[in-house]
C-alpha positions in Angstrom: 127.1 111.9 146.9 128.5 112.3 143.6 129.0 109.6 141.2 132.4 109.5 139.3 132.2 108.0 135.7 135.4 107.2 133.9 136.2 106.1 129.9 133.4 104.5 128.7 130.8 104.7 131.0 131.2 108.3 130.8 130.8 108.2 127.2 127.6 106.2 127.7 125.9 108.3 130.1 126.9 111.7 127.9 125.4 109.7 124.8 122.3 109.0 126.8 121.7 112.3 128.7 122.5 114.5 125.4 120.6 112.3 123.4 116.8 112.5 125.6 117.1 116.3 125.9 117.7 116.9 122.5 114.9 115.0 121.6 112.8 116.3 124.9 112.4 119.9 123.1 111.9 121.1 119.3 114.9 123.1 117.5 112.4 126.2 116.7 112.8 129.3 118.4 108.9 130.5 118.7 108.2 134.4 120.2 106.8 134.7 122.8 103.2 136.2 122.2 99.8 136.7 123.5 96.7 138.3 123.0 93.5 139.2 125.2 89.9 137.6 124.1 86.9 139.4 126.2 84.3 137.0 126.6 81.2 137.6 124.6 77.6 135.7 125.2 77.6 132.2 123.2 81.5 132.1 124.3 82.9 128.8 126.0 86.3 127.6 126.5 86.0 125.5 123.8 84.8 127.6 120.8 87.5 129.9 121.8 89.8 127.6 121.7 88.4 126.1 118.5 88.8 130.1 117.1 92.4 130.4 118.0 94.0 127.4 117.4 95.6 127.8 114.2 97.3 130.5 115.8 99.3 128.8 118.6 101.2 126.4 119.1 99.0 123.7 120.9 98.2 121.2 118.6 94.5 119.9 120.2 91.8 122.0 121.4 92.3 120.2 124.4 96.0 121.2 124.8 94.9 124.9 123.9 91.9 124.6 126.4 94.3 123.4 129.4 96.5 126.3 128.0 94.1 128.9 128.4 93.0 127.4 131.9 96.6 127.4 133.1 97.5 130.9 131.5 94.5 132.4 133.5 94.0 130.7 136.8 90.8 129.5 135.9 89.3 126.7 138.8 86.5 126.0 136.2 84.9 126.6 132.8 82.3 128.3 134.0 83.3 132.1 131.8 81.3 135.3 132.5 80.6 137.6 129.5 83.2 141.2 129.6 86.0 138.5 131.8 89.4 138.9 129.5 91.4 135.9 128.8 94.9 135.9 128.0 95.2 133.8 124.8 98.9 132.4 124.1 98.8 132.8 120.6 102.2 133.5 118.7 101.3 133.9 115.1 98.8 136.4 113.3 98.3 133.5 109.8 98.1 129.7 110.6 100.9 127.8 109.6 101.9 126.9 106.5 104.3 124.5 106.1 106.6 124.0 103.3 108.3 120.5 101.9 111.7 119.8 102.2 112.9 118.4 98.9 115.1 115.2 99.1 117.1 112.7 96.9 115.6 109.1 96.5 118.9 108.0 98.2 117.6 109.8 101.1 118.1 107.0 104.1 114.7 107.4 105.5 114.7 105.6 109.2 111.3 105.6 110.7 108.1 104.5 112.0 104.1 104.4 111.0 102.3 106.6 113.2 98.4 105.2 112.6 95.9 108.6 112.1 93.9 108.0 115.9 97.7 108.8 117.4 98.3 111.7 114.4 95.5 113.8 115.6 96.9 113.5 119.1 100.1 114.4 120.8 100.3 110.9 121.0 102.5 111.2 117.4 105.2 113.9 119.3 105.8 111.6 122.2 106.5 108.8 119.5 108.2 111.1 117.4 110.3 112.2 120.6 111.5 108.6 120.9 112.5 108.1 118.0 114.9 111.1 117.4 116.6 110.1 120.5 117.8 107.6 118.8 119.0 109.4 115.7 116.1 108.1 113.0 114.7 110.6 110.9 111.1 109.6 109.3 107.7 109.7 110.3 104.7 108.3 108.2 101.5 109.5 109.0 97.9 107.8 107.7 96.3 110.4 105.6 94.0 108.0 104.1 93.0 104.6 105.2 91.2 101.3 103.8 87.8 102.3 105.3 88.2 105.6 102.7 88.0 108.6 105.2 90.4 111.3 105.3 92.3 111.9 108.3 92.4 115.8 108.2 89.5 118.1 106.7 89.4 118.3 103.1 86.6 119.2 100.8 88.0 117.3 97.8 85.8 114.1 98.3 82.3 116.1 98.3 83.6 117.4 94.7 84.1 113.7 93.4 81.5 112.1 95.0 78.3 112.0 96.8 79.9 111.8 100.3 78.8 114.3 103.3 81.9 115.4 106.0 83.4 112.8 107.3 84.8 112.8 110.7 88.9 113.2 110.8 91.2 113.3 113.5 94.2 115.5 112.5 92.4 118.7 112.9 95.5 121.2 111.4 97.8 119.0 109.1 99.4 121.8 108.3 100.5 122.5 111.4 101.5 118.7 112.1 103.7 119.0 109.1 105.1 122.1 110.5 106.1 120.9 113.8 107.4 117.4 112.7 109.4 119.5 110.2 110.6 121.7 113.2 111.9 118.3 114.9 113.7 117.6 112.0 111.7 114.7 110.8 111.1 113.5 106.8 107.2 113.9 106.4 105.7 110.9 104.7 101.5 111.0 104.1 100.4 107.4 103.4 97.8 107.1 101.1 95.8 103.7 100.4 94.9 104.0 97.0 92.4 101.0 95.3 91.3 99.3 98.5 88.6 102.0 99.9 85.5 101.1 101.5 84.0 104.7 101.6 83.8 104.9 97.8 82.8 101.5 97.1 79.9 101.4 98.8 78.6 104.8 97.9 80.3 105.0 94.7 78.4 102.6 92.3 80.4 103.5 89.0 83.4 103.6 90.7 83.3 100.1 92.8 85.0 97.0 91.7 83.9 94.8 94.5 82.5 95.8 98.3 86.3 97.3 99.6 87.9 98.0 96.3 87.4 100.7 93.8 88.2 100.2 90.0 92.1 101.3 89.6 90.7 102.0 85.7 88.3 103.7 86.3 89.0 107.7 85.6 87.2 109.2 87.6 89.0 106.9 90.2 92.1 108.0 89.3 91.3 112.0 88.9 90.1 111.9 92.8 93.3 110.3 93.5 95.4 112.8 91.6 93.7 115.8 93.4 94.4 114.5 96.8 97.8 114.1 96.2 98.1 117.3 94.8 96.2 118.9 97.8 99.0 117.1 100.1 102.1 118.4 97.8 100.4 121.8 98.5 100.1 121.0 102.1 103.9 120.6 102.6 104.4 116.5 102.7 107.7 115.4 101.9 106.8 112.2 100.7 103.5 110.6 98.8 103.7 106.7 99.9 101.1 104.7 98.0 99.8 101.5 100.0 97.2 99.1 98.3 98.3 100.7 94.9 97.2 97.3 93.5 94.2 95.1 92.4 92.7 92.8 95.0 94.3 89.0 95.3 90.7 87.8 93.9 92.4 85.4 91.4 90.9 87.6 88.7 93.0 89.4 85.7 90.5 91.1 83.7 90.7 95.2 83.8 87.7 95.8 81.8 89.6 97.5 79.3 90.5 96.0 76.0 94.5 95.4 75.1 95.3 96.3 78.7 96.4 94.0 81.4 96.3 94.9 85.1 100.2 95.6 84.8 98.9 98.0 82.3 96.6 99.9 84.1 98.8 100.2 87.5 102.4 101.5 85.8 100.1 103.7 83.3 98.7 105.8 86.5 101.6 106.1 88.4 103.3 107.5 85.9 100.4 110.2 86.1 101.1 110.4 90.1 105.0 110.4 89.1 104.8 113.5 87.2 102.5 115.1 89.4 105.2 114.6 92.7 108.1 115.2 90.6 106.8 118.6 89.6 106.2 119.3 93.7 109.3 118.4 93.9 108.7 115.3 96.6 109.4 112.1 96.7 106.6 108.9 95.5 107.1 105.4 97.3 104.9 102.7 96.4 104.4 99.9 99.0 104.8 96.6 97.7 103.5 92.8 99.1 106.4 91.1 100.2 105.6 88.1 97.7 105.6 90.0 94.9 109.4 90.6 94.8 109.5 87.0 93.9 107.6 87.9 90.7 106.1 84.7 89.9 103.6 85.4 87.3 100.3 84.6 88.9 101.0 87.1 91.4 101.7 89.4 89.1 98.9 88.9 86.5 96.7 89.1 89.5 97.9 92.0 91.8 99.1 94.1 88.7 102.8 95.0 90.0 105.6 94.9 87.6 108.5 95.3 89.0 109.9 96.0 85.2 106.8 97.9 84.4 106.9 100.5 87.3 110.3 101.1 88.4 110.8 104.0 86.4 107.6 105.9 87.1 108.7 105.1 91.5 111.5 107.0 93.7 111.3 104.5 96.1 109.9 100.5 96.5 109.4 99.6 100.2 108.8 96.0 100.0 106.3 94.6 102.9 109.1 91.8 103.9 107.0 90.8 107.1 108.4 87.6 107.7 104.8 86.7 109.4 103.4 87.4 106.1 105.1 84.6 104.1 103.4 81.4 104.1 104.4 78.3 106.0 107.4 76.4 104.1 107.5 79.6 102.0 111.2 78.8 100.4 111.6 75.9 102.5 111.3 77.6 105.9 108.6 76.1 107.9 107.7 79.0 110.0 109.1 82.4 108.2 108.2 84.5 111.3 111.1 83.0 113.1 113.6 83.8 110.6 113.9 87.7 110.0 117.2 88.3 109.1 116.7 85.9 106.0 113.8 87.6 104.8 114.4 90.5 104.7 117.8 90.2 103.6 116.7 87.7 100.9 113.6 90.2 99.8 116.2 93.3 99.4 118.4 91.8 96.9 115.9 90.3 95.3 114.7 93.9 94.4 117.7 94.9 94.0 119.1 92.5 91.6 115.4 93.7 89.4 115.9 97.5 89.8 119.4 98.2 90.1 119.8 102.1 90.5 116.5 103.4 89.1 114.4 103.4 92.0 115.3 102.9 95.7 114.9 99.6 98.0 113.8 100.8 101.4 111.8 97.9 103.0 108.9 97.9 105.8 109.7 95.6 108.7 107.7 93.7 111.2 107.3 95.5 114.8 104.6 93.3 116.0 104.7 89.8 117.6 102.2 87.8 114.7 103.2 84.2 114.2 106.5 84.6 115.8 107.4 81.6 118.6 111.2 81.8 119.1 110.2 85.5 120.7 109.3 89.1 119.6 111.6 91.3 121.6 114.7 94.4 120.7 117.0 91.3 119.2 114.1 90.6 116.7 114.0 94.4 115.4 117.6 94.6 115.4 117.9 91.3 113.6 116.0 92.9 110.7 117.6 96.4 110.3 120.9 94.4 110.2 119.6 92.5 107.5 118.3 95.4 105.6 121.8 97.2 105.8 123.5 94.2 104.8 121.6 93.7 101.6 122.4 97.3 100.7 118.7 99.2 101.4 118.4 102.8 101.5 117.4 102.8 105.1 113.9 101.1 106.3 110.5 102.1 108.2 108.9 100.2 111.6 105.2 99.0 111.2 103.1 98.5 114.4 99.5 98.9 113.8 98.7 99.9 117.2 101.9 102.1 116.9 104.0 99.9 120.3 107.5 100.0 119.8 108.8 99.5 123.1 111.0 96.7 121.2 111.8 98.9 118.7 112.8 101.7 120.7 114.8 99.7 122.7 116.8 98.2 120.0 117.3 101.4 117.9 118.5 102.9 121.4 120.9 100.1 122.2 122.2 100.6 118.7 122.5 103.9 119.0 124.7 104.4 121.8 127.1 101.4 120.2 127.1 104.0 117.7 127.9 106.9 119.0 130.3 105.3 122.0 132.6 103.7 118.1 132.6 107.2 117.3 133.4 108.9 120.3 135.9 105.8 121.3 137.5 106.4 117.7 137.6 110.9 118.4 139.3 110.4 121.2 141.8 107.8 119.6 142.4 110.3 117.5 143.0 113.3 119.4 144.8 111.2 121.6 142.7 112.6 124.9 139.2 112.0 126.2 135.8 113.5 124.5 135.9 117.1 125.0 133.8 118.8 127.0 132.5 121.6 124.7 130.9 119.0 122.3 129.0 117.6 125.5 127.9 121.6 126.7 126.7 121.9 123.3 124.3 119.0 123.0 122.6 120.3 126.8 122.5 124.4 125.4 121.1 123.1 122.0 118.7 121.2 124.2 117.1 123.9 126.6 116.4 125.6 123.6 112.6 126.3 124.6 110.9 125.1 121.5 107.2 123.6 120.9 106.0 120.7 121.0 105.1 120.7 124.7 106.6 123.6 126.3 104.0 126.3 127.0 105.2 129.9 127.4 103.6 132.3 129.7 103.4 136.0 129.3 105.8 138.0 130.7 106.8 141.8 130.7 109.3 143.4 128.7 110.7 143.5 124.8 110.4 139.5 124.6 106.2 139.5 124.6 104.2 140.6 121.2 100.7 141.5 121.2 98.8 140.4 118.6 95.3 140.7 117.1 93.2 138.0 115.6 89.7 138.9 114.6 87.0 137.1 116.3 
């Protein structure tokens, strides 16, 4: 039976349809390639895998391992030394991906993706999602409070006394490379001062058991060569999170005519310069509270609005209305009232830095302290309020990365969207949507493209063979 769709349900189910394949497949083009590993003795599925990877386009060793399994008919791992395997590799150098320069009054839309889910495909499927709905921005943990890198890196062994530490994003490069490839704005978060690696092995360096000193230099030098190390690596975006002193009620920096304002704006006009020259973007996370500048926090935390917006591209104020205390401005729960929030938070910044440096602010995605109910309304509520208030766009923050209620609301909003413009074409051309637009979205969309489409050797002109030493 075929189901007839007229006006605009039409419109909604072309809106839907074009928008999940377009975001089911990547925009690349990748060759088709192979090569052909004979086993040797001491080889196993997974050392081979762990060998080639760079060169394909699985992003695990798992994904490459299933791969090679699937690619070969294999029932088992069980490998016999002189057996060939057909290897689908499709590049003779590992990636290197390259950052795509944008404006601060880039609208960045996005979501956190925490660094378990970065070093998994996990971070495509999210990514997927999102793009469905037309958002744009993915920030990725690179370094988090307990002081470990994400991805492998050997600049912490030259600082410090620290042996490998574990990571989970085993190619960044290539992470970069495919996020780039589904058009998304690459952000690497960074926390900064609040690092519980370094503290506790660190003795010069520590200014109490999570924190390092933010004035100390050799603090700052490891900080500087990690950011440089990501510019290199083909971010688009250095975010700074816990660029701060601790809330320990303290204001003493340990250095004589500076206050903790001081030391803070000082050094990131160091990291400024540094991006600026790499030509990408530097965002500083801010608390929430702080946009109210009253003094003590201020003096305490060392963030100076005045002081720092001109060494900053971008502020993202934390306006978690869960995060505000009870009766903050009168409001006895905050967590129930998001629209005022973060509409209130916004302007307040604002009204402070004008045009020099851009407002974009984090919102909640998580149910904390909220009791008239966390569902798509709640997210929606928010993003209103940020567009409202004038902010260049806004990011999502779920620490276990669930956005079902996000999702849904950036969906729901999406198609509104794109049914007012389609609704508004067709007033125009005083006819229906056409057709061609629609057959473009579906060819643009079987595009085969990575990530998640593997593609098998076949015969003819298509299929390179390519050499990688082993």
């Amino acid at each position: 039976m075929m189901l007839m769709l007229h006006g605009r349900n039409r419109r909604r189910a072309v809106i839907l349809c074009a928008a999940f394949l377009l975001a089911l497949v990547g925009t690349g083009h990748p060759a088709r390639a192979h090569m052909t590993h004979t086993v040797r003795e001491g080889d196993s599925l997974g050392r081979i895998a762990a060998h080639y990877l760079p060169y394909t386009d699985s992003y695990t060793s798992e994904e490459l391992i299933s791969d090679i399994r699937a690619l070969n008919a294999l029932s088992s791992s069980m490998l016999s030394i002189g057996q060939d395997l057909t290897i689908p590799v499709v590049r003779s150098e590992p990636v290197r991906a390259t950052s795509r320069p944008k404006t601060k009054d880039f609208a960045a839309r996005g979501i956190y993706v925490n660094e378990q889910n970065a070093g998994t495909g996990r971070i495509f499927d999210l990514t997927r999602r999102l793009r469905s709905s037309g958002e744009n921005t993915v920030v990725v943990d690179v370094k988090e409070v307990k002081g470990t890198l994400a991805y492998p890196s050997s600049i912490p062994g030259v600082f410090a006394s620290v042996s490998s530490c574990p990571y989970s994003i085993g190619d960044i490069s290539k992470l970069i490379d495919h996020l780039h490839k589904m058009d998304m704005h690459v952000v690497a978060r960074v926390c900064v001062f609040r690092d519980r690696l370094m503290a506790s092995s660190m003795e010069g360096w520590r200014y109490s058991e999570e924190w390092v000193d933010p004035a100390n230099e050799d603090v700052q030098q490891y900080h500087l060569a990690l950011i440089r190390e990501l510019i290199g690596l083909g971010v688009d975006e250095i975010q700074l999170d816990y660029f701060r002193y601790p809330a320990d009620g303290r204001t003493d920096t340990g250095v004589e005519g500076k206050d903790r304002s001081d030391v803070i704006a000082e050094y990131l006009a160091q990291i400024h310069d540094l991006t600026s020259a790499g030509k990408v973007l530097l965002s500083l996370d801010m608390f929430g509270i702080v946009i109210w500048q009253r003094s003590m926090d201020v003096s305490v935390l060392g963030q100076d609005v005045q002081k720092i917006v001109d060494h900053i591209d971008i502020i993202s104020p934390m306006l978690y209305p869960s995060h505000f205390g009870k009766d903050f401005d009168g409001i006895p729960n905050p967590a129930d009232e998001p629209y005022y929030f973060v509409r209130e938070g916004v302007q307040r910044l604002k009204n402070i830095v004008g045009d020099r440096a851009a407002v974009r602010p984090w919102l909640q995605s998580f149910p904390l302290r909220i009791t008239a109910g966390f569902d798509p309304e709640y997210v929606r509520c928010q993003i209103d309020a940020a567009r409202d208030a004038g902010a260049t766009g806004w990011l999502l923050w779920s620490p276990g990365n669930r956005y079902d209620e996000a999702f849904a609301a950036l969906e729901d909003m999406h198609v509104a969207k794109m049914a007012e413009k389609a609704a508004l074409q067709e007033e125009e051309q005083g006819g229906s949507v056409q057709e061609s637009d629609a057959n473009w979205h579906f060819e643009k969309c079987l595009t085969p493209g990575f990530p998640g489409q593997l593609l098998p050797p076949v015969d003819g002109p298509a299929v390179r063979q390519l050499e990688i030493p082993f």
